[in-house]
N, C-alpha and C positions, 0 to 999 in steps of 0.2 A: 743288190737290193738297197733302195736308198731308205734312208729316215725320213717321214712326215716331221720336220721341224717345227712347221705350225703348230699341227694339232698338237706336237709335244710340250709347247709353249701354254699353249692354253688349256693344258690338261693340269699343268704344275701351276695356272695361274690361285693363290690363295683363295679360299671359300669365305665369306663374309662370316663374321663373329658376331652372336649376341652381347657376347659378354661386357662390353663397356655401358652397353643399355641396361643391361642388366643390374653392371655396379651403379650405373645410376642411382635405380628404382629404390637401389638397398641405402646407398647413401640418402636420398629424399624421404625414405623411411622412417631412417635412424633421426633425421632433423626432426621432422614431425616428433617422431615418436616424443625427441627429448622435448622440445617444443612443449607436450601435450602437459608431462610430466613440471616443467618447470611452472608453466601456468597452472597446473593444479595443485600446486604446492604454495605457490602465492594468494592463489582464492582462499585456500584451507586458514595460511595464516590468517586474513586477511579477518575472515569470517570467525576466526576462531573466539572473537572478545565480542561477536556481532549483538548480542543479546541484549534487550536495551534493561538497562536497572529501572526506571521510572518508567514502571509499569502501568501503573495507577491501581484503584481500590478497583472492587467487583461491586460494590455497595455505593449505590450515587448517596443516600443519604451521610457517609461518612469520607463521600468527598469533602476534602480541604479550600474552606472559603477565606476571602478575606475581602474587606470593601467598610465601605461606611456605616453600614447597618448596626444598631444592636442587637444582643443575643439573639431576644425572643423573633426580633422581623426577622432576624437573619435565618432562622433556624425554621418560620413559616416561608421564608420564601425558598428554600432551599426545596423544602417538601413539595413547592406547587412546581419549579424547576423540573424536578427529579419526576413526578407525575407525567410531568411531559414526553421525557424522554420514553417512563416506561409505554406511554402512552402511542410511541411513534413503533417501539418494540413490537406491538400487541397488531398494532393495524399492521407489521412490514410481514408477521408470521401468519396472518390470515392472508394477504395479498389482497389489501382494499386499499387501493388509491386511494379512493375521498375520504375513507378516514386518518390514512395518515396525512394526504395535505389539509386536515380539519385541524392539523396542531400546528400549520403555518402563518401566518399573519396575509390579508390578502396582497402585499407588496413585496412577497418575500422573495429575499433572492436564493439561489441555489447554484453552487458550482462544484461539480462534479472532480475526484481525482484527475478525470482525463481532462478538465480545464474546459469542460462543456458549463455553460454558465445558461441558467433557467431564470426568467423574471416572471415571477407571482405566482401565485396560490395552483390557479387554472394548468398554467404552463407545467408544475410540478407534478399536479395530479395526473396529468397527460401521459406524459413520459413514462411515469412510472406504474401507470396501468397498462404500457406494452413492455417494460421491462417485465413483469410479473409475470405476463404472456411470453415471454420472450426467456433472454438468458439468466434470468432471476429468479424462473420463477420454481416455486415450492424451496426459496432459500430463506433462512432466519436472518437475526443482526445479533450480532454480538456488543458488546460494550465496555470498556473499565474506562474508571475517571480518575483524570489528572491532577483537575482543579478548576475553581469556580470561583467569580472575581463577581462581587456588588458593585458597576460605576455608577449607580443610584440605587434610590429603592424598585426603579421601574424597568434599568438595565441591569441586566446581566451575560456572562459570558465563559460558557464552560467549554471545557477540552475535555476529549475524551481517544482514546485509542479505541478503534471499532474496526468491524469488519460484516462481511455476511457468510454465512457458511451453510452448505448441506450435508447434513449428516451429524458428526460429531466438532463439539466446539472447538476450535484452536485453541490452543496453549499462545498465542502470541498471534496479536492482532497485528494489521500490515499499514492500516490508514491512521492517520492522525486529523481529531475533527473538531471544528471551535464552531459551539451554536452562540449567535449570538440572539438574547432573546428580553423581550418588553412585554411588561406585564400588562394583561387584557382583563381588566376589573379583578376578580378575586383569583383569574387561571392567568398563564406564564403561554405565549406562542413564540413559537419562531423567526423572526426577522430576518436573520442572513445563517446559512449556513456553506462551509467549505469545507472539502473533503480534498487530503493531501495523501499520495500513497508514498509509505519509508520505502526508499531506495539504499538498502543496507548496505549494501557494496559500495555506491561510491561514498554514502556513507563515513564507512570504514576508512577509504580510500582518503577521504578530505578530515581524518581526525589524525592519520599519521602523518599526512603531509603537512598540518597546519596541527598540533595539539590543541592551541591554544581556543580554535573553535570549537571542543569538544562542553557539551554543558556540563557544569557543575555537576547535576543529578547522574550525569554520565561517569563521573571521573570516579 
C-alpha cells in the first residue's frame, strides 16, 4: 500500500492565523487609546485658568467711563447709552425686528461673530426678522459691561461681553461686543456694531505660548 504523499503534504500545509491582525487592532487601540488620554490631559490643562477675570459689571449704569466729559454730561450721557442698550434687550426678548433696528442709526453697520457684515438700518432689520423666525427665535440677550469711553460728547463706545440664551442665563458670556454709538438729539443710536466670539482654547493656547500677550486684566 503506497502513501498519498501529496495529499500528505497539503494536509500538514499551516492554516492561516488571525493573530498578527489581531495584535494589530490591539496595538492601534492602545495608540488611540493613549493618544486620547494625552490630548485630554492637555485640554484639561489648558482650560484649567480658561475663565476670563474681566468679566465686567451686570449694571451698564456702573459701568466704567472715561473720555472728555464732566461729571454731570458724563453721567446724563451714560444714562441715554445704557437706555439704549436696555432698549435693544426689550425689542431682542419680544422678537420685533423694527424695533430693535429703531435703536440703529439709518447707516449703521453691523457685523456679525461669523464676520457677516450688514449695511443699514433696513438690512439689520431684515435679517433679523428671519433669525427670530428661524434659529433665534424665542432666544433673550444677555449682557455685562466692560467699559465705556466719551471720544466727544456726541461719540461714544462701549464693550460689552454678551450672548443670547434659551432658558436659563449663562454664568459666562462667549461674545465680546464694542457698540459704537452718536448721539441723536436728546437719545444715543447705534452706528457700528461688531460682534467677536472668545475662542478659549486657542486662547489659552496663544497666552502660554506668548505670556507676554496675555491682558493686564487677565494676569
Amino acid at each position: 500500500m503506497t502513501r498519498d504523499d501529496s495529499s500528505t503534504s497539503e494536509s500538514r500545509e499551516p492554516r492561516p492565523t488571525r493573530r498578527p491582525r489581531r495584535r494589530l487592532w490591539i496595538v492601534l487601540a492602545s495608540v488611540v487609546g493613549a493618544l486620547a488620554i494625552l490630548l485630554g490631559g492637555a485640554y484639561a490643562w489648558l482650560m484649567s485658568d480658561a475663565s476670563v477675570q474681566a468679566a465686567g459689571t451686570a449694571d451698564c449704569e456702573e459701568v466704567s467711563t472715561e473720555g472728555a466729559l464732566d461729571h454731570a454730561d458724563e453721567s446724563q450721557a451714560r444714562t441715554g447709552v445704557c437706555a439704549v442698550i436696555g432698549r435693544l434687550a426689550t425689542a431682542w426678548d419680544r422678537q420685533d425686528a423694527e424695533a430693535y433696528g429703531a435703536n440703529f442709526t439709518e447707516t449703521a453697520t453691523y457685523t456679525t461673530f461669523a464676520g457677516t457684515y450688514y449695511d443699514g438700518r433696513d438690512d439689520i432689520v431684515r435679517s433679523h426678522a428671519a433669525l427670530y423666525d428661524g434659529p433665534l427665535s424665542g432666544t433673550r440677550l444677555a449682557d455685562r459691561y466692560l467699559g465705556l469711553r466719551f471720544l466727544s460728547e456726541d461719540i461714544a463706545v462701549l464693550t460689552t461681553r454678551g450672548d443670547t440664551y434659551d432658558g436659563d442665563q449663562p454664568d459666562e458670556l462667549t461674545k465680546v461686543q464694542t457698540y459704537t454709538l452718536t448721539r441723536d438729539g436728546d437719545d444715543w443710536k447705534i452706528a457700528a456694531f461688531q460682534n467677536t466670539q472668545r475662542k478659549a482654547l486657542m486662547e489659552q493656547v496663544q497666552y502660554r505660548w506668548m505670556p507676554d500677550t496675555k491682558p493686564n486684566a487677565e494676569q
